[in-house]
C-alpha positions as CSV (number, residue, x, y, z in Angstrom):
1,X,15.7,-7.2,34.0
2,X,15.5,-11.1,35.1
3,X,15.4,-13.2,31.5
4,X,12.5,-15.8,32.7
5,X,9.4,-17.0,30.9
6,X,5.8,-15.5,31.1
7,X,2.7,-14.8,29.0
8,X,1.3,-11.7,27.6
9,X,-1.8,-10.8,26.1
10,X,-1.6,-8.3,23.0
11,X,-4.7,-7.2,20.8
12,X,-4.5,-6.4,17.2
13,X,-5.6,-6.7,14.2
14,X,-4.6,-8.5,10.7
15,X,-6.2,-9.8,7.6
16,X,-6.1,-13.1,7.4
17,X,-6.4,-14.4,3.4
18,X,-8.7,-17.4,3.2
19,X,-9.1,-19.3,0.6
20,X,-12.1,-17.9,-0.3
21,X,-10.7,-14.5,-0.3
22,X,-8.0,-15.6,-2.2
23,X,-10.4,-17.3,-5.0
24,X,-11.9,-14.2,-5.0
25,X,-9.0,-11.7,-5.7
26,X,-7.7,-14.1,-8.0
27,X,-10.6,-14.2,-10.1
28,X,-10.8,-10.6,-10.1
29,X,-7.6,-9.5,-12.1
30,X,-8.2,-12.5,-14.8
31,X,-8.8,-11.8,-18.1
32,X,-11.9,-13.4,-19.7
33,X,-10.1,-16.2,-21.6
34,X,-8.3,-17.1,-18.3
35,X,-11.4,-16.9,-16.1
36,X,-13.3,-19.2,-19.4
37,X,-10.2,-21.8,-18.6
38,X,-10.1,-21.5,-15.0
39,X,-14.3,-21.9,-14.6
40,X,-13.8,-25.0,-17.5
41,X,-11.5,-26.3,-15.3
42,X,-13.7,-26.1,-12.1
43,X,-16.4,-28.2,-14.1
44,X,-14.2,-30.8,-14.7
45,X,-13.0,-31.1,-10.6
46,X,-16.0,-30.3,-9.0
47,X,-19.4,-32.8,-9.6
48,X,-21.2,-30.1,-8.4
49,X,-21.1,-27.5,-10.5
50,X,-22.6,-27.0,-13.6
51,X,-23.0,-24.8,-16.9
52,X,-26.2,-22.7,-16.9
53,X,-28.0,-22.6,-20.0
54,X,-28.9,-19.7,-21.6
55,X,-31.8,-17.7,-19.8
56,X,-31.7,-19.9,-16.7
57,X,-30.5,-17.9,-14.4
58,X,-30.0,-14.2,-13.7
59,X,-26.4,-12.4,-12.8
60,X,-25.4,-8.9,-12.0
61,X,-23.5,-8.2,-15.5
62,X,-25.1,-6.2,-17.2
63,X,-26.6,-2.7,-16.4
64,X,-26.9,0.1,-18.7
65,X,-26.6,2.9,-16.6
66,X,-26.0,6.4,-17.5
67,X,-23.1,8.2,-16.6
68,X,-21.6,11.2,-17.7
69,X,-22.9,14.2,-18.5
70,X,-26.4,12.7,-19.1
71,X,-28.9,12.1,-16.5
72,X,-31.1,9.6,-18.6
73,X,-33.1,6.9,-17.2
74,X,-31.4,3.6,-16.2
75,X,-32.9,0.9,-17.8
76,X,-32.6,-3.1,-17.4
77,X,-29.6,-4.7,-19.2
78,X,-28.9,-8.4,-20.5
79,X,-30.2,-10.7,-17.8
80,X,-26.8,-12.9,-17.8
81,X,-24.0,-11.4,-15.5
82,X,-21.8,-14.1,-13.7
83,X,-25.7,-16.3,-13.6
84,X,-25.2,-16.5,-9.7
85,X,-27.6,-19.1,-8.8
86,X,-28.2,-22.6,-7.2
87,X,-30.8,-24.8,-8.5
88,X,-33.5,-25.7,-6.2
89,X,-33.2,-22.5,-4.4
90,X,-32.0,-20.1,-6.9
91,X,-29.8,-16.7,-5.8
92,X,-31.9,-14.0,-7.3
93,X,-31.1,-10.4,-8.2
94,X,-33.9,-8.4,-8.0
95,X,-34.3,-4.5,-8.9
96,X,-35.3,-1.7,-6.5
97,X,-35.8,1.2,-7.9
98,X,-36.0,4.2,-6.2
99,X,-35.2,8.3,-6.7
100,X,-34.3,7.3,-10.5
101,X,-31.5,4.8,-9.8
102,X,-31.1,1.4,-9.8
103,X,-30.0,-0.7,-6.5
104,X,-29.2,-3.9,-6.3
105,X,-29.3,-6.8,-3.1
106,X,-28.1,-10.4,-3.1
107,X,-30.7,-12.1,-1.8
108,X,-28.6,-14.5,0.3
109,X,-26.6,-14.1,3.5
110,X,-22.9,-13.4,1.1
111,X,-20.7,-11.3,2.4
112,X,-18.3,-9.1,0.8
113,X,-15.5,-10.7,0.0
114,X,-13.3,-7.7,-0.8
115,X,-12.8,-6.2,2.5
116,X,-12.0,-2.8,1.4
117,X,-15.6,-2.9,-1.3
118,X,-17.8,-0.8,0.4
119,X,-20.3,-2.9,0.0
120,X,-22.6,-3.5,-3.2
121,X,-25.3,-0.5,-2.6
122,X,-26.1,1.0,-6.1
123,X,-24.2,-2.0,-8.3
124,X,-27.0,-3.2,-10.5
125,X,-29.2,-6.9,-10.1
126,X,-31.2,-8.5,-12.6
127,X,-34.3,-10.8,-11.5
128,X,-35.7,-13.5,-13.3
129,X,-39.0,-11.7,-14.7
130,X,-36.3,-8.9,-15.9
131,X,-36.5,-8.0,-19.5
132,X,-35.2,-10.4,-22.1
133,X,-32.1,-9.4,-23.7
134,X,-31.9,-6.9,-26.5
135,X,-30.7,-7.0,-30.0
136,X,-26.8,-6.4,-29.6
137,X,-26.5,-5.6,-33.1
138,X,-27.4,-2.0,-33.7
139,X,-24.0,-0.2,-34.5
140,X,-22.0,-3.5,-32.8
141,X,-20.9,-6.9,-33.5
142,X,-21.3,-9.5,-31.4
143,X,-17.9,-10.3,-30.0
144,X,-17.2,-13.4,-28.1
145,X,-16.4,-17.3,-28.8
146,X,-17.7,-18.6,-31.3
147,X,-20.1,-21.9,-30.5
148,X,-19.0,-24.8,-31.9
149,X,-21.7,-27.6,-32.7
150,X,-22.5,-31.2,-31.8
151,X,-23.5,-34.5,-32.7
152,X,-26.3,-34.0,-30.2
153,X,-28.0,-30.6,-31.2
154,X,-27.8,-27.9,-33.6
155,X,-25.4,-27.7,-36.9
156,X,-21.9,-29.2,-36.4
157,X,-19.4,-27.3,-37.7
158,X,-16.8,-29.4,-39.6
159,X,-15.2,-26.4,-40.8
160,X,-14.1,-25.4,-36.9
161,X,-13.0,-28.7,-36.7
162,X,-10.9,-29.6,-39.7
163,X,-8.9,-26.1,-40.0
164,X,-6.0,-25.4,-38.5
165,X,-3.2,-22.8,-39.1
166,X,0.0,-23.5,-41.1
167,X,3.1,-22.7,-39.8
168,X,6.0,-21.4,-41.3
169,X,8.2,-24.9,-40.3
170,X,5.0,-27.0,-42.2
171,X,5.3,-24.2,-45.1
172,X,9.1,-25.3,-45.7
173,X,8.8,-28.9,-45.4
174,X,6.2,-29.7,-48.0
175,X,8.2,-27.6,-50.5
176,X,11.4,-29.2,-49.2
177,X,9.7,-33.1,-49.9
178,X,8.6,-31.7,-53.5
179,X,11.7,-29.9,-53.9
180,X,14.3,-31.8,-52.9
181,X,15.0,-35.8,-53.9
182,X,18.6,-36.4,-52.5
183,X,18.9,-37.7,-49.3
184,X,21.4,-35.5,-48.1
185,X,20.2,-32.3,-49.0
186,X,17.0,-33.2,-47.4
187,X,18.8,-34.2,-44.2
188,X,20.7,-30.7,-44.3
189,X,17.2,-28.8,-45.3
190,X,15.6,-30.3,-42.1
191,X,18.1,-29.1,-39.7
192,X,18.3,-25.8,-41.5
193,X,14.2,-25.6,-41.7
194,X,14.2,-25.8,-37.3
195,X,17.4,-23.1,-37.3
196,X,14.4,-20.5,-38.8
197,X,13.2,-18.3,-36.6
198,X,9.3,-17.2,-36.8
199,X,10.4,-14.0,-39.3
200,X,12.4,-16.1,-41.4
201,X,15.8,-15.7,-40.5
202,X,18.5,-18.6,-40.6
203,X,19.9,-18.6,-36.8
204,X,23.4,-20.9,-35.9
205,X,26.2,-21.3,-36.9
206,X,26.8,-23.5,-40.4
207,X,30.1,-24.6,-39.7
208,X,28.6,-26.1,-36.5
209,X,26.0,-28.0,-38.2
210,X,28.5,-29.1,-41.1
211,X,30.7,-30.6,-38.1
212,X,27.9,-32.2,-36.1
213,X,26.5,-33.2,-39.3
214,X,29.8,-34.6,-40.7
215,X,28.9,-32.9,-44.3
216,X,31.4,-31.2,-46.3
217,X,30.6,-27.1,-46.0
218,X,30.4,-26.5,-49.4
219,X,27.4,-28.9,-49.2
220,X,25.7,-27.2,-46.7
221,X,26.1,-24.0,-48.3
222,X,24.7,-25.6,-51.6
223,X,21.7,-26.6,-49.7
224,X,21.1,-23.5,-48.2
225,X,21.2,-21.9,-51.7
226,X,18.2,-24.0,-52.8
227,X,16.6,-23.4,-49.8
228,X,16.9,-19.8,-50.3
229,X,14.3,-19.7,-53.2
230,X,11.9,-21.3,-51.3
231,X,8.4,-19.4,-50.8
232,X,8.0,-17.0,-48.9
233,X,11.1,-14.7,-51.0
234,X,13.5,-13.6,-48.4
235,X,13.2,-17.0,-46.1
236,X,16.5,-18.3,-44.6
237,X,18.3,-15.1,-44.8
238,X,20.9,-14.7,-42.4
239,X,20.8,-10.5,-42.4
240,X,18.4,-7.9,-43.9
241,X,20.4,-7.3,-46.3
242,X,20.3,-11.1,-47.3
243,X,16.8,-11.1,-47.0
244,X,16.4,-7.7,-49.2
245,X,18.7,-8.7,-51.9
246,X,17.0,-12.5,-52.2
247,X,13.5,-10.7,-52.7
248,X,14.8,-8.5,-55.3
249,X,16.7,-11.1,-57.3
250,X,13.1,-13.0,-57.5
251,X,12.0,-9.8,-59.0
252,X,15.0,-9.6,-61.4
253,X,15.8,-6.1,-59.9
254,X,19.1,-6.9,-58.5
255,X,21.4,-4.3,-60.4
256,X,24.8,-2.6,-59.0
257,X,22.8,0.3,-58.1
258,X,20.1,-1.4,-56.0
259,X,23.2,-3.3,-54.5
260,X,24.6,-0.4,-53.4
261,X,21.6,0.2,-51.5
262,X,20.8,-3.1,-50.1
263,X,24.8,-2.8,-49.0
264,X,24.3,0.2,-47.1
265,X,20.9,0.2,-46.1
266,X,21.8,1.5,-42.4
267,X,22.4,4.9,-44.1
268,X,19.0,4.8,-45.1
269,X,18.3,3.8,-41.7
270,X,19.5,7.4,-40.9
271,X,17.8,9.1,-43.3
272,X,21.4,9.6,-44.8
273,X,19.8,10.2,-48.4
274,X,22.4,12.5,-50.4
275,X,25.3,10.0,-49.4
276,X,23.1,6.8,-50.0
277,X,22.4,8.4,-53.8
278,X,26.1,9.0,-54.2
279,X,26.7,5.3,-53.3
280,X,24.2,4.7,-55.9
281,X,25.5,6.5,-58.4
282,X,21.8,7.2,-59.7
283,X,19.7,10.8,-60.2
284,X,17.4,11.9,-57.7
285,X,14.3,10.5,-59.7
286,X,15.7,7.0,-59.7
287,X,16.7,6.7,-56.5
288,X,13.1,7.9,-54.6
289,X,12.4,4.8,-57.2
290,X,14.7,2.9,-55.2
291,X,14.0,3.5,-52.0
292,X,9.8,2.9,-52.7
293,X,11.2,-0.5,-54.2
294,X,13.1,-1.4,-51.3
295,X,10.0,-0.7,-48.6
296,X,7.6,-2.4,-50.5
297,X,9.7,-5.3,-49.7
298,X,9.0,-8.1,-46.9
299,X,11.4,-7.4,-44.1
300,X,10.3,-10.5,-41.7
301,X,8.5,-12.3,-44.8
302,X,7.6,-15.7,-42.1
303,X,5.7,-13.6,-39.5
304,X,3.0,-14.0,-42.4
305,X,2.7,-17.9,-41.3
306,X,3.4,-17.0,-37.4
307,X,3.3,-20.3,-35.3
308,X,2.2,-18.2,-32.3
309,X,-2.0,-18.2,-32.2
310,X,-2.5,-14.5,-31.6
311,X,-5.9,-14.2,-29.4
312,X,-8.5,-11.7,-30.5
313,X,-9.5,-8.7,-28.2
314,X,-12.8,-9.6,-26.1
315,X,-14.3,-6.5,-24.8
316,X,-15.3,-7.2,-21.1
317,X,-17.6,-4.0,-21.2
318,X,-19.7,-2.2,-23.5
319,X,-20.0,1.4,-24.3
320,X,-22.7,2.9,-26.1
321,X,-24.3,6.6,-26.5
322,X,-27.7,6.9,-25.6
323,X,-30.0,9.4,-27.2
324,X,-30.0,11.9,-24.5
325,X,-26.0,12.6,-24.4
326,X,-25.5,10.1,-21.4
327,X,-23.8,6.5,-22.1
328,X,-25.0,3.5,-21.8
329,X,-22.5,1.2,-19.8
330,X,-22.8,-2.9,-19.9
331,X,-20.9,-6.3,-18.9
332,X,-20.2,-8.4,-22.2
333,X,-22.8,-11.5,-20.8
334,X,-21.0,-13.7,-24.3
335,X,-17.3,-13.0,-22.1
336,X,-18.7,-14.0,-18.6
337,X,-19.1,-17.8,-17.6
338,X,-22.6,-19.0,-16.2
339,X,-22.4,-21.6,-13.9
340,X,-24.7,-22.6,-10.9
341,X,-24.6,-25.2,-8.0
342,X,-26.7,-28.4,-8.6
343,X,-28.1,-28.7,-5.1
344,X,-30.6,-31.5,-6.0
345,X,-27.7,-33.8,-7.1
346,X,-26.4,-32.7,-4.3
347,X,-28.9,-33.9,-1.8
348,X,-29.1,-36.8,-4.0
349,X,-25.3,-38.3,-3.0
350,X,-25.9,-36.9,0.4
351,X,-28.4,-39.3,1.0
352,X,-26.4,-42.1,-0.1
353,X,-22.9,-41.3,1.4
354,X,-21.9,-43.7,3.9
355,X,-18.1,-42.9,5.6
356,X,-17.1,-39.9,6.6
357,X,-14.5,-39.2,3.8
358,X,-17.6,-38.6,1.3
359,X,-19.4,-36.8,3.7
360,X,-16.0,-34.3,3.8
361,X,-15.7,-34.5,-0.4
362,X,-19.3,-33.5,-0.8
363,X,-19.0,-31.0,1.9
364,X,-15.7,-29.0,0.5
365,X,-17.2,-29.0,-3.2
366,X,-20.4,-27.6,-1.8
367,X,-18.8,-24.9,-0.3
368,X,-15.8,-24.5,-3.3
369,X,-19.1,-23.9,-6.0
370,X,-20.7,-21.6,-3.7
371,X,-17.7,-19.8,-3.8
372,X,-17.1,-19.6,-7.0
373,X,-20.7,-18.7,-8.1
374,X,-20.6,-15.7,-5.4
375,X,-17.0,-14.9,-6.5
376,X,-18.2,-14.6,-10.1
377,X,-20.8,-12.6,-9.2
378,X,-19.2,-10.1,-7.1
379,X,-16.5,-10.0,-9.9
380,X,-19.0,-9.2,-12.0
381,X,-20.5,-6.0,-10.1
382,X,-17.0,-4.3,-9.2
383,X,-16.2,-5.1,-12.7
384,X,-19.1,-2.4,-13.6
385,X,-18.9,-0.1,-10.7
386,X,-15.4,0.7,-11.9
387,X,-16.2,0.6,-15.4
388,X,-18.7,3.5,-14.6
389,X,-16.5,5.3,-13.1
390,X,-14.3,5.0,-15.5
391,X,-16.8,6.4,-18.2
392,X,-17.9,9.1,-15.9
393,X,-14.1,10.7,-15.7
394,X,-13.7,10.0,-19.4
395,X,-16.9,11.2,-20.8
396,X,-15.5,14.4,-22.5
397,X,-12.6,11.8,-24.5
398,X,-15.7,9.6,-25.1
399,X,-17.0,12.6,-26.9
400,X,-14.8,14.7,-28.6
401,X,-11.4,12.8,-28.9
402,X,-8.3,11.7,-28.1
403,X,-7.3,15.9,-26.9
404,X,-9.6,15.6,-24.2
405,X,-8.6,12.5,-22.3
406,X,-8.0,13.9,-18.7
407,X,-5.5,12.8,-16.7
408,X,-6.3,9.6,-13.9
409,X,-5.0,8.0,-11.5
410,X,-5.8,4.9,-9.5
411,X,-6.9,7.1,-6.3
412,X,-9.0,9.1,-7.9
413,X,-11.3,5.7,-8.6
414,X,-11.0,4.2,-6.2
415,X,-11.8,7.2,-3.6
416,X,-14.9,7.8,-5.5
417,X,-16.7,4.3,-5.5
418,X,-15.1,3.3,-2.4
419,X,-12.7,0.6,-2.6
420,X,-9.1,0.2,-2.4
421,X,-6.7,1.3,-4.6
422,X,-5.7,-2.2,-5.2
423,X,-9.0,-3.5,-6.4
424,X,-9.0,-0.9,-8.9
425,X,-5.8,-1.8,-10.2
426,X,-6.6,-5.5,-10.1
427,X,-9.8,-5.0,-12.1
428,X,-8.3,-2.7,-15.0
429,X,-5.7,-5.5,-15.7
430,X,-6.1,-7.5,-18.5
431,X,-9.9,-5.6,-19.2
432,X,-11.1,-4.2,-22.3
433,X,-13.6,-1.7,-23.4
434,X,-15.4,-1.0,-26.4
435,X,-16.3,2.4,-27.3
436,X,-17.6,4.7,-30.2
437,X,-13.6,5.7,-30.0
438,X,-12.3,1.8,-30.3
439,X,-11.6,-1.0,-27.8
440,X,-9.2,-0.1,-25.1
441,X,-7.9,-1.4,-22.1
442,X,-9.4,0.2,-18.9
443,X,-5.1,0.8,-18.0
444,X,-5.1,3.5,-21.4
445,X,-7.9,5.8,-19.3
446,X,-5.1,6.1,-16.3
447,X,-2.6,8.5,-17.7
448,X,0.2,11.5,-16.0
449,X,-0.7,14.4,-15.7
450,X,0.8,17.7,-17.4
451,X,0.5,21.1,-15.2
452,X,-0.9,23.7,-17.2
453,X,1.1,27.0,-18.1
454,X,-1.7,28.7,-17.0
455,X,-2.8,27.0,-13.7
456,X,-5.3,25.8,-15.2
457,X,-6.7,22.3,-15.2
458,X,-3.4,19.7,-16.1
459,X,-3.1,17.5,-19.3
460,X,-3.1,13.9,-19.8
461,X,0.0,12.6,-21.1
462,X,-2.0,10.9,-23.8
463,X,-3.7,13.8,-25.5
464,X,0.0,15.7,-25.4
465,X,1.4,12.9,-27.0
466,X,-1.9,13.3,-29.9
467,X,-1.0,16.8,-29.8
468,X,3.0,16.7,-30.8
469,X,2.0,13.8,-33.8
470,X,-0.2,16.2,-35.2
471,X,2.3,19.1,-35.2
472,X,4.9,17.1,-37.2
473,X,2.1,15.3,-39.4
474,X,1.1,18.9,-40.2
475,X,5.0,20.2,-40.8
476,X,5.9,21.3,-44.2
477,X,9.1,20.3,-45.7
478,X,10.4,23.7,-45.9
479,X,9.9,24.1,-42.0
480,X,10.6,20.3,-40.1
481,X,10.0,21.4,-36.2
482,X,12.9,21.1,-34.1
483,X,12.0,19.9,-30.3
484,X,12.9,23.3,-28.7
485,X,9.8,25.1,-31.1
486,X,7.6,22.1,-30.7
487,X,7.9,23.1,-26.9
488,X,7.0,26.9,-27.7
489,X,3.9,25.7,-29.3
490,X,3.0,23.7,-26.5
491,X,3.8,26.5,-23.9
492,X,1.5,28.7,-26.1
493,X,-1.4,26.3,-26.0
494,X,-1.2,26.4,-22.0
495,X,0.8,23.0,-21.7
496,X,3.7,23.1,-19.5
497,X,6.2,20.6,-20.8
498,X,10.2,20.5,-21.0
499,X,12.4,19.7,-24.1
500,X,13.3,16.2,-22.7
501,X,9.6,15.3,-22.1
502,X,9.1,16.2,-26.0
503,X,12.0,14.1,-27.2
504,X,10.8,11.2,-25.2
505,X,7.4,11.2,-26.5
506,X,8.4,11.6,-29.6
507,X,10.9,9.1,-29.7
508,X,8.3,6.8,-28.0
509,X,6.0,7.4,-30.9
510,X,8.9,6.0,-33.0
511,X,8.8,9.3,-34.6
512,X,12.7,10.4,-36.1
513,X,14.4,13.9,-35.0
514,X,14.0,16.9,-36.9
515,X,17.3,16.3,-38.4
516,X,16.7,13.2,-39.9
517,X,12.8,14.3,-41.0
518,X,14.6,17.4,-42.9
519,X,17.0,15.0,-44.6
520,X,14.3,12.5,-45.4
521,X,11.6,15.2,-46.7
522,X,14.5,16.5,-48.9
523,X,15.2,13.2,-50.9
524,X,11.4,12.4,-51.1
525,X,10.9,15.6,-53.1
């Protein structure tokens, strides 16, 4: 075969991401406080774009729609989805309804920029003369961020403004000004307040801070003892032990028996109770006096001042039962941003740019808000379409309880509303629903699945996991249930599960062994 050059022609085909596409899958697997600070973000960049007051524009959020077991009437939702629209020549969402079901139809030329959506035939639309939004307060609070006010309109909130948490570092240095007067101790408490972890716990070595410090040890030591009955009780302990024995000597319950404890608390780690009360030297009654002592005490006393700003739970989708047994399934409009293109500014600085590098900068953000707007709004609808479905397969743990949560997978989805398996997986990340049953994320409705003894229809890994905690909630201390009759139960009930898969759930649950439940149920009487 002679080695010379040539051309060929080859066919094929391959996906090429464009930056739309990428926009667009992106957006899709945010959470709602990332997509808030990625949309605040775009406002900033991008001239064009615009926040869309309340009621101006519609979106393709939110649809209650029954699914489940009922076959109730759809009805119109809240009129503000992802607010998908362009002023001057607004994107509307209109109904069609036809054969008892709602349809919906962009009414622009978009097209689908998930390649493996089926398209958006049977995703609800809302339309500008659609019904205003209802009262979200009948059984529900209304969840979302909290507004802020201004100098320019409505009530400014000074409270918002002037509050902020304390941490555990500010905690220990006010009472380390008002505390401490000698220079050295309060260089010494400084350098020993930012070795304190968030729980409360001294971290370092003293000897290496006495050296880099050049202070004598006994100095430091003496510092750390006054630092020691600082508030909260039990800061600046170096073990759990420490931090135990520092919270009882505020109490003035330190004793030699109580020591004994705090000394060998691993054994009560182990539920080692008969040789813990030997230790102790103590009867039975004082010692289950002890022990309730020693866990109503603060084990990580500075989480209570945590410098880490825990976010609260959003709900992206609502969950509701309606009146005839079906359930009523709707976007959270407070969690989606509304934005919309500005096209009359926009011909505005058309008109008046001049060189071609304006023309190009007003071209891309035309096109980059046009693609965000229709990104939000598809977001919005697959959002619900999988949210449905979701409800549908669920309907009978929406009902009844955590026991009848059937086992899902990502294929089942995604085969029945037509998309890709990685869509679905993309959407039920970082997503929350609320429920009559609580908020969960949409991952907690995918669960294993546990074959049946029978052959009968398998269990979710969830609702076995309910069912072993409530065998060993309901265990009497006369008969603690070892793993190997926990599994006999279970085969009896129709579940087919082995002795392994017991211990791991159990020990997943955080739940002890039989052993150590039998010694612990015997020292608590």
């Amino acid at each position: 075969m002679a080695l010379t050059p040539k051309l060929e022609l080859r066919q094929g085909q391959a996906l090429v991401m464009t930056p739309q596409l990428q926009q667009a899958i992106k957006l899709l697997q945010l959470s709602s406080l990332d997509l808030s600070a990625y949309v605040e973000a775009e406002l900033e960049s991008n001239p064009l774009l615009e926040r869309a007051e309340d009621g101006a524009s519609g979106g393709a959020g939110n649809d209650d729609s029954s699914a489940g077991t009922g076959d109730g009437e759809p009805f119109a939702g809240e009129g503000d989805g992802s607010a998908a629209g362009e002023r001057g020549e607004w994107s509307q969402l209109t109904f069609d309804e036809s054969a008892g079901q709602t349809a919906a139809r962009l009414d622009t030329d978009i097209e689908n920029v998930f390649p493996d959506d089926a398209g958006t035939a049977g995703a609800p639309r809302m339309g500008h003369d659609a019904a205003p939004p209802r009262d979200m307060d009948s059984g529900w609070s209304s969840i979302g961020a909290g507004r802020g006010g201004s100098f320019e309109g409505g009530a400014f909130d000074m409270e918002s403004v002037l509050t902020c948490e304390v941490t555990l570092r500010d905690h220990l240095s006010e009472q380390l000004a008002l505390a401490v007067g000698d220079p050295a101790h309060r260089l010494i408490g400084r350098h020993l307040i930012d070795m304190v972890d968030d729980a409360g716990y001294l971290g370092g070595d003293l000897e290496a801070l006495a050296g880099r410090l050049g202070a004598p040890q006994e100095l430091v030591d003496e510092t750390l003892a006054l630092l020691q009955g600082f508030d909260p009780p039990g800061v600046f302990a170096r073990s759990l032990g420490e931090c135990l024995a520092i919270q009882l000597k505020e109490k003035d319950r330190y004793d030699p028996a109580i020591k004994a404890l705090v000394d060998n608390i691993e054994l009560l780690a182990r539920r080692e109770m008969a040789k813990l009360r030997q230790l102790c030297g103590v009867d039975e009654e004082d010692f289950a006096d002890m022990v309730a002592e020693i866990r109503a005490l603060d084990p990580k006393p500075g989480l209570k001042f945590g410098s880490i700003v825990v976010q609260p739970i959003v709900p992206d989708i609502f969950v509701r039962p309606h009146p005839d047994g079906s359930w009523q399934i709707e976007l959270n409009s407070d969690a989606l941003p509304k934005v919309l293109v500005n096209q009359d500014y926009y011909a505005t600085v058309a008109r008046t740019a001049r060189s071609d590098a304006d023309k190009l900068y007003l071209s891309d953000c035309m096109q980059n808000a046009s693609w965000l707007v229709k990104s939000l709004d598809q977001r919005a609808r697959t959002v619900l379409k999988v949210a449905r479905e979701i409800v549908r397969q669920q309907d009978a743990f929406l009902a009844r309880g955590i026991q009848y949560l059937r086992p899902l997978n990502l294929r089942t989805v995604a085969d029945a509303i037509s998309m890709h398996e990685s869509t679905v997986s993309r959407v039920t990340s970082n997503k929350y629903m609320a429920t009559p049953r609580g908020t969960f994320e949409l991952k907690f409705f995918f669960t294993s699945a546990i074959a049946a003894a029978d052959g009968g229809e398998a269990h979710s890994a969830a609702s076995v996991r309910h069912r072993i905690k409530e065998l060993i909630d309901q265990e009497s201390p006369k008969a603690v249930l070892s793993d190997d009759q926990i599994v006999q139960i279970l085969v009896a009930d129709g579940i087919d599960i082995a002795r392994r898969t017991v211990a791991k759930y159990r020990e997943a649950m955080r739940i002890s062994s039989s052993v150590q439940r039998r010694r612990e149920k015997r020292a608590m009487g």
